[in-house]
N, C-alpha and C positions, 0 to 999 in steps of 0.2 A: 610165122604166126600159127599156132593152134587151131586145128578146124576143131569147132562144136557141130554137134547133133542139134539142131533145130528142135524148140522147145513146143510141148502141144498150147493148144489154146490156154488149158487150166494151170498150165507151170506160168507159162507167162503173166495172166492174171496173180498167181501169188507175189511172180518177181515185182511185177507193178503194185502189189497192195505193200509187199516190204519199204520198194520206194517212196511209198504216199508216207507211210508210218515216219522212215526216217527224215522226212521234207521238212519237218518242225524245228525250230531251233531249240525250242524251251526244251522238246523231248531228247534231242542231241546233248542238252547241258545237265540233264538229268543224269542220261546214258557215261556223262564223259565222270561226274562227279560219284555215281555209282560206282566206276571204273576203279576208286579205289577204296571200295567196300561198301558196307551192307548201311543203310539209311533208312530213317519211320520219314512217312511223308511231310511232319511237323518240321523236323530236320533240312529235307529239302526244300519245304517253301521257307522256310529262314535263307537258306545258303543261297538261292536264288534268286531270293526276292519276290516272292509271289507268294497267291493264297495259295491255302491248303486244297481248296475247291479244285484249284487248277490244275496245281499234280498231281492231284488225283485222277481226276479225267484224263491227264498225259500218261497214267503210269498205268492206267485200266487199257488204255489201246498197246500200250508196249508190253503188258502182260498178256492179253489176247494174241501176239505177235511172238511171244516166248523170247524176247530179246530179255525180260525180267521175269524172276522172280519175288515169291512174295512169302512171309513168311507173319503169323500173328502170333502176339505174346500177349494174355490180355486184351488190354483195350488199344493196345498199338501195333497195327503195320509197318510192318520191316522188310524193307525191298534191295534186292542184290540183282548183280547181271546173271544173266541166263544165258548167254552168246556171247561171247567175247571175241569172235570174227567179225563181228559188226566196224568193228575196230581195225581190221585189216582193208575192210572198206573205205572206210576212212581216210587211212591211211594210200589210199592207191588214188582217193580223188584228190587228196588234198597235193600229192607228189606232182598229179597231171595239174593240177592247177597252178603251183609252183612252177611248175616246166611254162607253162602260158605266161602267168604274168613275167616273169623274166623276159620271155620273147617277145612280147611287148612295151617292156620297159627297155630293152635294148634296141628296138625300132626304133621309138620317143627320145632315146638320146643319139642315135648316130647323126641325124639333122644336128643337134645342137654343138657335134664335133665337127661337122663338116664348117657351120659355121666360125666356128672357134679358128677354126684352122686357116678359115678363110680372111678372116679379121686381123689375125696374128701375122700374117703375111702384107698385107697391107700397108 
């Protein structure tokens, strides 16, 4: 394993305000549906199902975060990824989580072979 440098007080607050940011799910399905191109926030509250209200307020913390961009034509905002490593995140929780429930799904059934096996003999 990789040893890191121990981060200061103010790195760590940013890594924890990133974390707060990506904690959202609505902001994750923004982020995932952005992933494959540029969207006005009319668009997203359609595709999501929600007001405009809402991703809007979801899409102003993830622009203050630089995870998006934003772009105006007119009278409409047009938002695209800004970070596309976000996604590599993702991708490492979602792998570690995949690893867990397997090894837990594979606990939850060794009883029921044990039993099987035990019944089968009988």
């Amino acid at each position: 394993m990789r040893h890191r440098a121990e981060l200061t007080l103010e790195a760590l607050d940013l890594v924890a305000a990133r974390f707060r940011v990506l904690a959202e799910p609505l902001r994750l399905r923004i982020l995932q549906r952005l992933q494959r191109g540029e969207c006005s926030v009319t668009e997203l509250a359609e595709l999501l199902q929600t007001t405009q209200p809402n991703v809007s307020k979801h899409l102003k913390l993830l622009l203050v975060a630089g995870l998006v961009a934003r772009r105006q034509d007119k009278n409409t905002a047009f938002y695209s990824l800004a970070d596309p490593t976000v996604f590599e995140l993702c991708d490492l929780v979602c792998a570690r989580l995949h690893d867990r429930l397997s090894a837990q799904a594979e606990a939850l059934e060794a009883p029921r072979r044990t039993d099987r096996r035990a019944r089968a003999r009988a």
